[in-house]
N, C-alpha and C positions, 0 to 999 in steps of 0.2 A: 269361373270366369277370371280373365288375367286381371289384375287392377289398375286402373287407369289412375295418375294423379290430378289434382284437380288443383296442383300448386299455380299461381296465376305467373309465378316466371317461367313457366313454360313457353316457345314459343311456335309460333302459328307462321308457317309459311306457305306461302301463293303464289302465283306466276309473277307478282312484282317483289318477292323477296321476303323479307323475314316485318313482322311484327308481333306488336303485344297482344295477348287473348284478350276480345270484346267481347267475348258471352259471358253474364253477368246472372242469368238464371238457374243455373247448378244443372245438373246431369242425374237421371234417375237410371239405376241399373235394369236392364232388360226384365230379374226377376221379379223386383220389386213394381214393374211397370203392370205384369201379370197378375199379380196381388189387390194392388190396387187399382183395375181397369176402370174406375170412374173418375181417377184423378188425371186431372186434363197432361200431358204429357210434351213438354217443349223441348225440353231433348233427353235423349235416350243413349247410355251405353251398348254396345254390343259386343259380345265379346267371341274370341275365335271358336267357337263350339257353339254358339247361342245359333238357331235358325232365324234369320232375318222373314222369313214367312210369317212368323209370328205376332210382327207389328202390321201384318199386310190389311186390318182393317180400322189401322189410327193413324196409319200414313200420314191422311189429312191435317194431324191434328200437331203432328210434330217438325218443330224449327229446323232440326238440328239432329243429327246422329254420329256418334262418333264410334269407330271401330276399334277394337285391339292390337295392333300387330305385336305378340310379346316376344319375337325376335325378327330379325329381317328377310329368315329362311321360312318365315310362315306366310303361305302368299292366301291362307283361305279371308282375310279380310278384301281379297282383291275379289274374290269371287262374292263374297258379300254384297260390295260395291255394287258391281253386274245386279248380281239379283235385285235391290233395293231401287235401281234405274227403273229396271223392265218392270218391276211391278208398280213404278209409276212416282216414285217418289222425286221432290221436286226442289226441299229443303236444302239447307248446307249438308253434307255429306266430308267428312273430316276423318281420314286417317292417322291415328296417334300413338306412339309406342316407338317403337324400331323400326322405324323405316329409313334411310338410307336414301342418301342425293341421287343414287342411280336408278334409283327405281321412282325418282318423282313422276317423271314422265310416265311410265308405266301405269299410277297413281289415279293422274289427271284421265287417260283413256278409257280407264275403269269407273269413273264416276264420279270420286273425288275431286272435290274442292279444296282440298287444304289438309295439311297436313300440320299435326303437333307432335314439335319435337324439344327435346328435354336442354336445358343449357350446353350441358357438358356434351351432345351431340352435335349441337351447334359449334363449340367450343373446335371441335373434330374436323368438321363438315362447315366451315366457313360461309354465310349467306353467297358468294359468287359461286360455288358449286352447286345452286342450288338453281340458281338464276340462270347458271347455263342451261340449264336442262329445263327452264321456263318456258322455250320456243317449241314446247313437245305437238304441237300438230304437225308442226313443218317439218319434223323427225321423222313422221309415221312411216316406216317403210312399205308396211299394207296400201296405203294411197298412193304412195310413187309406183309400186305396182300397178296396180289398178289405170296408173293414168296413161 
């Protein structure tokens, strides 16, 4: 599994822009959630190789999942996303790793809630780059189709 950091200046951005991480409970990795199936699970790593099917009967039980992306060219946490929706889950949903202001919008379609991203990407990728691509419904080209 890629390693997530769990450094708290990490930051967390949303359709309103950039903020500081408010989860305060830690993060259990996918294996270790396996391991210990009796321990109540509030959020969960996943990482790009891990079957998200695998959590498909503690859904309930879990706040928060956050995904790997460990470069920007790896789009299987997008497809994670997808899966983790349709099987009904309902919690935050948090893409974190390398993702990239272009692909936010993309992010938000897939399921995703929010995205954690590292200083020095930030640093990169200034909060208005990020904000532009905030308005991703009214982007969709599949709906302007449709309509």
């Amino acid at each position: 599994m890629t390693e997530l950091t769990t450094e708290t200046a990490n930051i967390i951005v949303t359709d309103s822009g950039f903020t500081a991480e408010d989860w305060t409970h830690g993060f259990t990795p996918l294996e270790e959630l396996g391991a210990n199936s009796a321990a109540p699970a509030l959020a969960v790593d996943l990482g790009p190789a891990d079957d998200p099917a695998t959590l498909s009967a503690r859904l309930d039980e879990i706040d928060l999942i956050r995904v790997a992306f460990p470069s920007f060219a790896d789009g299987r946490g997008f497809t994670h996303a997808r899966t983790l929706r349709r099987m009904g889950f309902s919690g935050r949903l948090r893409a974190a790793g390398h993702v990239i202001s272009d692909q936010y919008a993309m992010a938000r379609r897939c399921g995703f809630d929010e995205v954690e991203i590292s200083p020095e990407l930030a640093a990169r990728q200034p909060e208005a780059e990020w904000k532009f691509r905030a308005d991703w419904q009214a982007n969709d080209y599949q709906a302007r189709l449709r309509a």
